[in-house]
ROZAZA-62834 format. One record per residue: z, x, y of N, C-alpha, C in turn; residue in one letter; chain. Coordinates in steps of 0.001 Angstrom, whole numbers, plus 500000, padded with zeros to 6 digits. Atoms other than C-alpha are relative to their C-alpha. Layout:
NODE     n_pz     n_px     n_py    ca_pz    ca_px    ca_py     c_pz     c_px     c_py   code   unit
NODE        Z        X        Y        Z        X        Y        Z        X        Y      A      A
...
END
This chain:
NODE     n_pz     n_px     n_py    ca_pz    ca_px    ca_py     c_pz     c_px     c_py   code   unit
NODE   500878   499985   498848   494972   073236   743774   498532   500123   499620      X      A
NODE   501593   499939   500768   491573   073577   741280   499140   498718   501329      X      A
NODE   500652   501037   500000   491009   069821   741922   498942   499829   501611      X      A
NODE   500623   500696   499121   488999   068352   744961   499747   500967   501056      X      A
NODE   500378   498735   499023   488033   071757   747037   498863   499750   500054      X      A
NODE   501148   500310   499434   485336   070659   748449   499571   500492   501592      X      A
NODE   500340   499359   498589   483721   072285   751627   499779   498808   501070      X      A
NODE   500066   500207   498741   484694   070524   754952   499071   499605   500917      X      A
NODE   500818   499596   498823   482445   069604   757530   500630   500629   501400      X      A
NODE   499258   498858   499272   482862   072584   759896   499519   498892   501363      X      A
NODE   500386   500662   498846   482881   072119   763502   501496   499864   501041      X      A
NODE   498570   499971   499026   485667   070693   766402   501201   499204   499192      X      A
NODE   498735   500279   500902   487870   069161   763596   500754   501121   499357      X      A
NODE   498951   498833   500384   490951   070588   762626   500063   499781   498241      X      A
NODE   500387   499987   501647   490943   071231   759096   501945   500208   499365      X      A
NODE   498622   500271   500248   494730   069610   758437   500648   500748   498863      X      A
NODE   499794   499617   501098   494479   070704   754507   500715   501274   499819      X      A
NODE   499477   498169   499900   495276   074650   755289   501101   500013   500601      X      A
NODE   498243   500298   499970   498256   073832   757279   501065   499495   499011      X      A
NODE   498681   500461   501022   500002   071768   754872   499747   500692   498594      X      A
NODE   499418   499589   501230   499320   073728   752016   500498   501385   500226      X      A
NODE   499411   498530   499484   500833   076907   754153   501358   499058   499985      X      A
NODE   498493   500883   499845   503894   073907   754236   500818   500080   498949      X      A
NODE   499416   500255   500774   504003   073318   750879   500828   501162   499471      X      A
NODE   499359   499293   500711   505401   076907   750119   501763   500100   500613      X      A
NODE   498655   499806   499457   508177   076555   752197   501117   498236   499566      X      A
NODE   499662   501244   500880   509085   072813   750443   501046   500231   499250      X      A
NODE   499066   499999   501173   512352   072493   749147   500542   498766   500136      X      A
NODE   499330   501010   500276   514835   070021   748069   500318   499088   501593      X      A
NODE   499682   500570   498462   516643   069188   751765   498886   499463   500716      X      A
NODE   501055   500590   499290   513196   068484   753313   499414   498742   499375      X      A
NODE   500828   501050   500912   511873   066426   750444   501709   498714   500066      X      A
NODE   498914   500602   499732   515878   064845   751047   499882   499115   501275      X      A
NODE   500187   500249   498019   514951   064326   755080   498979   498753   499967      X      A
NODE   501653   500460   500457   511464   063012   753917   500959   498068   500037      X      A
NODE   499967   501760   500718   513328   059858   751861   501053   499746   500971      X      A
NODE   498741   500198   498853   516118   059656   754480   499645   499066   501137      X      A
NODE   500801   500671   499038   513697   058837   757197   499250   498916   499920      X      A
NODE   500633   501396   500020   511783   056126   755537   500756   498763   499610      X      A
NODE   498784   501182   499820   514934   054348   754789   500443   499280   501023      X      A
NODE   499498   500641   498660   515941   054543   758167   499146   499308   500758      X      A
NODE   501288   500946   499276   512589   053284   759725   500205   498667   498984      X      A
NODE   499988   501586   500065   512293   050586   757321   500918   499155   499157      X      A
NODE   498652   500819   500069   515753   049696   756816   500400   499679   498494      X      A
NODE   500210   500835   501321   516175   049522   753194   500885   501418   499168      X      A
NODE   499172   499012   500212   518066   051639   750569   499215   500759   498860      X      A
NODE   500981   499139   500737   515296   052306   748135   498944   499159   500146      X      A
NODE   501566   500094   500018   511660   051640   747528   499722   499172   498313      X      A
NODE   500146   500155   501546   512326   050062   743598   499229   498404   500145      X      A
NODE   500533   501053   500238   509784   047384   742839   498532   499817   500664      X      A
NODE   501193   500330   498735   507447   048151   746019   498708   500307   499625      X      A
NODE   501713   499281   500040   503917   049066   746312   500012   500324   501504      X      A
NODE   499514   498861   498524   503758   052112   749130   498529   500355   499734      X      A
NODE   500970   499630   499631   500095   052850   750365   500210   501118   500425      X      A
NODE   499828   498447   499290   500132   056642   752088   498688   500001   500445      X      A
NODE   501471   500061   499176   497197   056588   754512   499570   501598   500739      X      A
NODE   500309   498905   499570   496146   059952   755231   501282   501250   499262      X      A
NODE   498358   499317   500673   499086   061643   752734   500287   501551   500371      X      A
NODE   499679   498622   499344   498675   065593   754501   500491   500671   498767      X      A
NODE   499174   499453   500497   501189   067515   752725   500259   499197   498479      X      A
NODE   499696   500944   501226   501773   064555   749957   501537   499836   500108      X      A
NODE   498644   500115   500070   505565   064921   751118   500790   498678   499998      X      A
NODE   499568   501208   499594   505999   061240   752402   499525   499139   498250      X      A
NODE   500334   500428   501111   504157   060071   749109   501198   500160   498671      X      A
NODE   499258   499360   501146   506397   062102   746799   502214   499511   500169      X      A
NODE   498800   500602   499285   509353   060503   749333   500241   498729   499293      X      A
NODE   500409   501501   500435   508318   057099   748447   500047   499730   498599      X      A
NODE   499981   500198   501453   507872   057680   744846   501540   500453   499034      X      A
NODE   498671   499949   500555   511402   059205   744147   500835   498583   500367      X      A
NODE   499125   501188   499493   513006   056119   746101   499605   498902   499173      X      A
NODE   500453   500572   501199   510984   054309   743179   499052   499009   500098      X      A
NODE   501182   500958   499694   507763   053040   744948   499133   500468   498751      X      A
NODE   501244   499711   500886   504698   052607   742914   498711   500481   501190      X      A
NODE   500598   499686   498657   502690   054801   745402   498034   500084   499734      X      A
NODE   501346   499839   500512   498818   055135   745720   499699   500838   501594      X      A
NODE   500379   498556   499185   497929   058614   748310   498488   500060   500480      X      A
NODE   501870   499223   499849   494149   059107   749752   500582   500866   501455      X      A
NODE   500066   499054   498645   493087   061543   752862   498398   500391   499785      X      A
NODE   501265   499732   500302   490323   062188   753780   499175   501348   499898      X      A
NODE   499876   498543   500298   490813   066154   753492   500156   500040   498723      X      A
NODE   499553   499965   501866   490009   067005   750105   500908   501242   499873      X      A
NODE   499115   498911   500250   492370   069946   750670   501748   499262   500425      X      A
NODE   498935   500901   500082   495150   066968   751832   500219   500266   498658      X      A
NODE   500126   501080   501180   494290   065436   748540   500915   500988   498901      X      A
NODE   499155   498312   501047   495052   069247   746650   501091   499265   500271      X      A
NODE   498352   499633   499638   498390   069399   748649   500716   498525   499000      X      A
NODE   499059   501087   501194   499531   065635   746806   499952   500324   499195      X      A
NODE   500374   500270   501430   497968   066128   744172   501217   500853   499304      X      A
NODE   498549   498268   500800   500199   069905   743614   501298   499329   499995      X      A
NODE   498400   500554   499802   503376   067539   744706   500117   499004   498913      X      A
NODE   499934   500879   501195   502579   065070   741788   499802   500867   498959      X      A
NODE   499546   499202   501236   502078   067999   739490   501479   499984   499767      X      A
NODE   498221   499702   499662   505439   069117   740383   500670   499456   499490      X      A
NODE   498630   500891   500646   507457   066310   740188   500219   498594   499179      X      A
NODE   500537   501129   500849   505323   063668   738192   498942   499735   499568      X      A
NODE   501349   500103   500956   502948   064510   736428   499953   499060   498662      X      A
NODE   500627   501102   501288   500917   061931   734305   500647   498677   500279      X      A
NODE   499158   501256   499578   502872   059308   736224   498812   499108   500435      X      A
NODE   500993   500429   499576   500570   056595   736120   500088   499041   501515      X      A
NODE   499861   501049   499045   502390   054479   738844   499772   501353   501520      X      A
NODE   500343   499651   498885   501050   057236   741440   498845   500382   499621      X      A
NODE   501824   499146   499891   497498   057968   742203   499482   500569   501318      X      A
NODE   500346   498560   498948   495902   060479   744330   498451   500281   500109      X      A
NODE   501220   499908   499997   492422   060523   745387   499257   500289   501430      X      A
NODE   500960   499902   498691   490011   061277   748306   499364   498583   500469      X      A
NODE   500376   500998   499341   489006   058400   750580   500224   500125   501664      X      A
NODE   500004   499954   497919   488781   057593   754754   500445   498445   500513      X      A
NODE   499765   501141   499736   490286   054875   756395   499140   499084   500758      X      A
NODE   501287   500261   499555   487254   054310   758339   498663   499190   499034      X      A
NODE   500787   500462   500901   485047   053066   755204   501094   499010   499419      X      A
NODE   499917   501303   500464   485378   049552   754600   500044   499489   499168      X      A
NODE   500124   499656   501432   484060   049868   751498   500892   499791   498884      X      A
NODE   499019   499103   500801   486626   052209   750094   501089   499000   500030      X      A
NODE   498774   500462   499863   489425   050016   751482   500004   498727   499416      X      A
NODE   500525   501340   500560   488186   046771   749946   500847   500234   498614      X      A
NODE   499447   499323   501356   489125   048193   746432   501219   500064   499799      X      A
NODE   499084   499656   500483   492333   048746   747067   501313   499071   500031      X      A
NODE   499035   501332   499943   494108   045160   747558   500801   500616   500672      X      A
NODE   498509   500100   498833   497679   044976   749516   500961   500728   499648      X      A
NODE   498870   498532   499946   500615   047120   749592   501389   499260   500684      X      A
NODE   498362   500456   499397   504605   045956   750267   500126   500963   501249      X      A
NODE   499755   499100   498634   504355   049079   752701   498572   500842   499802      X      A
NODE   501422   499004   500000   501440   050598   754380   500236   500991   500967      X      A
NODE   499540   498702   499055   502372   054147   755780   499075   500487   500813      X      A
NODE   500641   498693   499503   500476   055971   758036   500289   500443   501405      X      A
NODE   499074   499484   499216   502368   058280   760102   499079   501138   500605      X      A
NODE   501033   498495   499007   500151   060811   762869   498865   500245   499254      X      A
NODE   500833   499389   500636   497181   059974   760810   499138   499283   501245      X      A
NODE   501350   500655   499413   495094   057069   762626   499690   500298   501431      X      A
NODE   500395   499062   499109   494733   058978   765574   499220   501443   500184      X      A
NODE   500381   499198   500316   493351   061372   764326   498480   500214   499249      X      A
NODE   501142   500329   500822   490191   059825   762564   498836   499936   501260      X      A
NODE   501258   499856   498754   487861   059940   766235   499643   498300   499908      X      A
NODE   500163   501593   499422   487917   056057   766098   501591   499242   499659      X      A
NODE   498811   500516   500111   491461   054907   766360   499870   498543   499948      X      A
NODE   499981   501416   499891   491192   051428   767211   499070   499500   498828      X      A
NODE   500330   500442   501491   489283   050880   763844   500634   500150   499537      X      A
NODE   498748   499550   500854   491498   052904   762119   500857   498665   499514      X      A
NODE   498972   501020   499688   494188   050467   763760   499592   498446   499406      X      A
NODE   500399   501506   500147   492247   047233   762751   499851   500071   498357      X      A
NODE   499789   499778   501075   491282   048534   759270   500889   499842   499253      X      A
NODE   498430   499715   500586   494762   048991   758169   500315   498337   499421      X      A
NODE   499697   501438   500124   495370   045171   758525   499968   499118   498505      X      A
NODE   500483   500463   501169   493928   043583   755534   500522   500505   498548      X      A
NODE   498841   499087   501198   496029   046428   753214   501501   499382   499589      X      A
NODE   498668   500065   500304   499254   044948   753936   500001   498813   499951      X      A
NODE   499632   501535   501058   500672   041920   751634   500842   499067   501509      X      A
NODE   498959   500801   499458   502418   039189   753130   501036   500041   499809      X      A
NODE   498571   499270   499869   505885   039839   754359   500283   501523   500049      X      A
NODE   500121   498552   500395   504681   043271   753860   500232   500822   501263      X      A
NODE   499407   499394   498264   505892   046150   756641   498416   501225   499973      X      A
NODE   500805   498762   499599   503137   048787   758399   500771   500850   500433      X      A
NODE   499159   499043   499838   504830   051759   759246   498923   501249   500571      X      A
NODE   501210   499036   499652   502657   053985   761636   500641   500566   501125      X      A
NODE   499493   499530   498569   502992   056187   764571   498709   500657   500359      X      A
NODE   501717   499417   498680   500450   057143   767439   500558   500450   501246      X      A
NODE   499584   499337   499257   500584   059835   769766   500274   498958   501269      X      A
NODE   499509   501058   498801   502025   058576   773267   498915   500298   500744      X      A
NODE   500936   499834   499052   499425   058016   776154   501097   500413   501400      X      A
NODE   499419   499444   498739   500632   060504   779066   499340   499951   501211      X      A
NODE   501419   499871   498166   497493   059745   781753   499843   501751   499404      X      A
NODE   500233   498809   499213   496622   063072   783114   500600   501348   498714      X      A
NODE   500073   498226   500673   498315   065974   780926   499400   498786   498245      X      A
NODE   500710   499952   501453   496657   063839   777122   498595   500297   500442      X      A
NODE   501363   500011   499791   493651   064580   778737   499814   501440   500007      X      A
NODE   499850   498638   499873   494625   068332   779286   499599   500186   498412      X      A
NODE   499766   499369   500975   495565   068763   775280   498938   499427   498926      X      A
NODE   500959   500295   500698   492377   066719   774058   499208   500798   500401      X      A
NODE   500981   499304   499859   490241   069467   775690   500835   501408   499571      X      A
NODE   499740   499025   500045   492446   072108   775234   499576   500390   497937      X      A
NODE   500365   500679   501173   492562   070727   771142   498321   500468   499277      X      A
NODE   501657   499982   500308   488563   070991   771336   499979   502003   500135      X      A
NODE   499933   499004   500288   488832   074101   772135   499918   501203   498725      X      A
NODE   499449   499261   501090   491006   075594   769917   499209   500375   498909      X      A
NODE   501120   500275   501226   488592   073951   766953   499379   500735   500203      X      A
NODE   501210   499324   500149   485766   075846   768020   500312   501625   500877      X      A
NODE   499591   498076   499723   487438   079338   768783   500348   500779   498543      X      A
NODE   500020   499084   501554   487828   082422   766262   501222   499779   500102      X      A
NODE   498717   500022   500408   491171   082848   764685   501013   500669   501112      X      A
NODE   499257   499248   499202   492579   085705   766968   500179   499185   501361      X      A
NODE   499560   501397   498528   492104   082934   770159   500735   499146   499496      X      A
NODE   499538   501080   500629   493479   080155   767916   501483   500319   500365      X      A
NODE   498737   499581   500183   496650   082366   767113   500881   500056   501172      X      A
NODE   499297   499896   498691   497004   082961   770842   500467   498863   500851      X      A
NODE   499928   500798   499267   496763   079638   772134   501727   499456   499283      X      A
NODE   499178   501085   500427   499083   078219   769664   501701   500982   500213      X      A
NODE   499443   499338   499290   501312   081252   770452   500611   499386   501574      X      A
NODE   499946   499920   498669   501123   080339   774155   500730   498642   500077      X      A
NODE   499657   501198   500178   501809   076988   773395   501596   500068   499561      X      A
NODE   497831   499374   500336   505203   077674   771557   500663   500434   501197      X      A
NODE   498972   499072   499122   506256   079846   774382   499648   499036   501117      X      A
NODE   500091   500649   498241   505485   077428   777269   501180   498724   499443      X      A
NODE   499111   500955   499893   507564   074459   775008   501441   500711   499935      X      A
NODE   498941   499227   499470   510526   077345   774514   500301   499782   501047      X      A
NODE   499645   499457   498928   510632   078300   777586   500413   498552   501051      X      A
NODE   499340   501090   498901   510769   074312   779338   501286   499524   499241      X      A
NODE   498623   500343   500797   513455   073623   776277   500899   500781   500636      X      A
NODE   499086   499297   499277   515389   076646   777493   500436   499971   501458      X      A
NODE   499390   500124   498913   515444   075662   780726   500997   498193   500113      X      A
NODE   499100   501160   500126   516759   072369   780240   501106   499957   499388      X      A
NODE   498391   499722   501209   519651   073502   777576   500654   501111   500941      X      A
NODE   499351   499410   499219   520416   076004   780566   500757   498778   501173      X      A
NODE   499717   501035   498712   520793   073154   783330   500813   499138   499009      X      A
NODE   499366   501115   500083   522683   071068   780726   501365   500842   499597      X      A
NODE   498715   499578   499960   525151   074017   780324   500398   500363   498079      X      A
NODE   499826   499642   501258   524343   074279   776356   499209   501041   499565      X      A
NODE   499995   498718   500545   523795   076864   774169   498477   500483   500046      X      A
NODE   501715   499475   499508   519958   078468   775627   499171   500344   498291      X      A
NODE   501248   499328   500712   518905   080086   772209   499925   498715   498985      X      A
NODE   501249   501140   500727   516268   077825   769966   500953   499941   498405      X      A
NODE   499294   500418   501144   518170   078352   766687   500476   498498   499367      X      A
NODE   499573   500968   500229   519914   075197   766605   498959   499007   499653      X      A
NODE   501251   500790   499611   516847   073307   767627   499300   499983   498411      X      A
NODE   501127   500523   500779   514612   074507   764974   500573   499555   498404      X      A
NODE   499257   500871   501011   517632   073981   762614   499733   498362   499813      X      A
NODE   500139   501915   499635   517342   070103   763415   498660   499698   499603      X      A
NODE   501542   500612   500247   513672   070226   763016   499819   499760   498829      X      A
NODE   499944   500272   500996   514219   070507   759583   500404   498199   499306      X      A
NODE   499191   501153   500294   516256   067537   759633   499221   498645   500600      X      A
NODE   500757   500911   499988   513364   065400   761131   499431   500004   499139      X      A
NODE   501251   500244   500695   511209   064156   758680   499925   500853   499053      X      A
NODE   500481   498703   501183   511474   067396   756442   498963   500948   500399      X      A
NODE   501545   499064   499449   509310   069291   758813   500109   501163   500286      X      A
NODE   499319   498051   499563   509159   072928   759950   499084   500089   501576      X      A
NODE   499736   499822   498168   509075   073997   764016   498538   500297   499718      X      A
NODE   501409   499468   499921   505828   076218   762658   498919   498988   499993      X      A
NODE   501582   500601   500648   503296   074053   760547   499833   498561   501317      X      A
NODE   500230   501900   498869   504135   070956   763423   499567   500237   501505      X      A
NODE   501099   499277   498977   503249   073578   766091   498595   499827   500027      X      A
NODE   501817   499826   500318   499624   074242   764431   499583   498667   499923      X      A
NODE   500334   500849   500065   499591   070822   763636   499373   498873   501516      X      A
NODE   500297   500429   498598   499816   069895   767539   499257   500887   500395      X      A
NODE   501188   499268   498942   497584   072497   768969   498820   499395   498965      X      A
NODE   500686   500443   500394   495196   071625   766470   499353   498702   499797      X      A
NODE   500422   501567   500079   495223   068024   765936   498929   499355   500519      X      A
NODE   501311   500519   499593   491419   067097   766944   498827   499601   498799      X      A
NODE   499917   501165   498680   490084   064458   767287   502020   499191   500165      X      A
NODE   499095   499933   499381   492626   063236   769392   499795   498758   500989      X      A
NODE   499664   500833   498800   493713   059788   771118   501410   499512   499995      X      A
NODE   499261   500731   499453   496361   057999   772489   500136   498664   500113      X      A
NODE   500257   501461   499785   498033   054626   773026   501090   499469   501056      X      A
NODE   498577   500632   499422   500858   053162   775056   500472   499160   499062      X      A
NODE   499348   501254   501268   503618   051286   773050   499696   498486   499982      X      A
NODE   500160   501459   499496   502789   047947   774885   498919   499548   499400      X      A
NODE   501709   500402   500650   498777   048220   773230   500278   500364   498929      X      A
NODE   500091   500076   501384   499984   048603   770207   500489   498955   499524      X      A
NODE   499518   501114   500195   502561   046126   770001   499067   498658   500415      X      A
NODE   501245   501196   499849   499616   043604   771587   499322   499953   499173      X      A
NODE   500985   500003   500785   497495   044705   769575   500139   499339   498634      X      A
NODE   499931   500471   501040   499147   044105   766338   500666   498068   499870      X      A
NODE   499712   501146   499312   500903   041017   768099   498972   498942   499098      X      A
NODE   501019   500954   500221   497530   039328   767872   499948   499952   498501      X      A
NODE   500532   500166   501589   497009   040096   764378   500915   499032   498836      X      A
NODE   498582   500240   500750   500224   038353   763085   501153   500673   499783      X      A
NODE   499336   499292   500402   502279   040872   762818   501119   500186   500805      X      A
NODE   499535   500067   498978   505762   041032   764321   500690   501527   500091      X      A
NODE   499669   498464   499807   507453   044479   765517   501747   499660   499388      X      A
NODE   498508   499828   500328   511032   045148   763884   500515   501090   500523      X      A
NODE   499281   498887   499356   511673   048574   764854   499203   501116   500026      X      A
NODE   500930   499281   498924   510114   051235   767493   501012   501059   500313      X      A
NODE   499189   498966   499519   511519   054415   768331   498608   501027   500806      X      A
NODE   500680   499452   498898   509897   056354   771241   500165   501443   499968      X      A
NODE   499124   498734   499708   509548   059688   772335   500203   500319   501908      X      A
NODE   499461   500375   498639   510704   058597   775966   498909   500408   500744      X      A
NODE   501190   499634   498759   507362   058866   777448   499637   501253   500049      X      A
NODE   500358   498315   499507   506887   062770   776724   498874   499993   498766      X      A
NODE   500968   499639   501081   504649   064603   774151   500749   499430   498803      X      A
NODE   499999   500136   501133   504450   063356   770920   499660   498666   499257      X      A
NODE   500468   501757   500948   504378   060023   768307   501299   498913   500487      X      A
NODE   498860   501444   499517   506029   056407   769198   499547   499455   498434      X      A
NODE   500306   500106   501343   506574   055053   765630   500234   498085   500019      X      A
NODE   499538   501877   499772   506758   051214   764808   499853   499766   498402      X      A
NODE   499157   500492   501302   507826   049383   761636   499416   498574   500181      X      A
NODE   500190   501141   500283   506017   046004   761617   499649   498954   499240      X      A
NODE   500063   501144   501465   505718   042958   759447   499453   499048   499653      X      A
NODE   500883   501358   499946   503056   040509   758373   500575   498748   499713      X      A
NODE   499664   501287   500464   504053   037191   758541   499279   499003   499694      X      A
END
């Protein structure tokens, strides 16, 4: 964690880096198992041997370190130089001096930066480009990364009207409150999604307590109930899309959609799997 600690610009951004490296201590095998599980199943395939795997905003470095056991040749930026740590500590770990992964600081936003880095068989970025305060660049940026025949693999929060407008101010907030408010909101937050989960696992006649639940959470993605809490109260900047403007969107660009999984119109990410032709 020496490398790339660099001071932040403070302010209403959430400072992603400190969550995921409160993640990485809880990182074991089964999650980093979940991790490569899930990008099989999105993009249909049984390993990663031969590919070239972009990681667009790599957080945690977990999806990177996913990609690189399944036997991509991966290449990691973020634009949190405390992201950048968290890969970087996951390529100590489990591959160090491996030259077919690299790990560096960059923004998907600079044109520049992305010029440099030619095309990619898969270009990941999963709950990042929403998160950069200009999405629809983000979204257009990306383009030019991925090879021909090559798959994008992204997800963007869902557009709810009326309550994403609640949790982009509430979001702002948060950012610019002391810790002891922070703790409370995100507190409050937990106990308001408890409490509508528990009423729905009462009305369906199954078992009320959360246990099970945050068992399973594990089993998404390799994630934990906590750090994906902080990660949602925090997450600012903060937009939205509907599935229909994304699929148009990339539509136009060439690109065709293979496979979309929703989160039925409620809180959270709609993910898509598409393919330059």
């Amino acid at each position: 964690m020496k490398k790339h600690i660099n001071v932040l610009v403070q302010g209403s951004r959430f400072e992603f880096g400190k969550n995921w490296n409160r993640f990485l201590k809880i990182l074991d095998e089964d999650r980093i198992l979940e991790a490569e599980k899930s990008l099989k199943q999105m993009l249909e395939v049984e390993n990663l041997s031969g590919k070239s795997f972009l990681d667009i905003g790599s957080g945690s470095g977990l999806f990177s370190l996913a990609a690189k056991r399944l036997g991509a040749r991966v290449h990691s930026f973020d634009y949190d130089p405390l992201c950048v740590a968290c890969t970087d500590e996951l390529k100590s770990r489990y591959f160090a001096g491996d030259a077919n992964w690299k790990v560096e600081e960059g923004n998907v936003l600079d044109e520049n930066y992305l010029k440099c880095l030619g095309q990619f068989d898969i270009v990941y970025a999963w709950g990042v480009l929403h998160h950069t305060g200009a999405m629809w660049r983000a979204l257009e940026n990306v383009v030019p990364l991925v090879a021909e025949k090559g798959k994008l693999f992204i997800s963007i929060y869902n557009n709810q009207g009326i309550p994403s407008l609640f949790w982009v101010r509430l979001k702002r907030f948060y950012n610019r409150s002391v810790k002891p408010i922070k703790l409370m909101i995100v507190f409050g937050v937990g106990a308001y999604f408890e409490s509508r989960a528990l009423a729905i696992r009462l009305m369906q006649c199954q078992n009320p307590l959360p246990f099970k639940y945050w068992k399973e959470k594990k089993k998404s993605r390799g994630m934990s109930v906590w750090h994906d809490l902080v990660d949602w109260v925090g997450g600012y900047p903060f937009e939205v899309a509907k599935p229909e403007e994304i699929f148009d969107f990339y539509r136009k660009k060439g690109f065709v959609l293979l496979r979309m999984k929703t989160c039925a119109g409620g809180i959270g990410c709609n993910e898509y799997v598409f393919i330059r032709e």
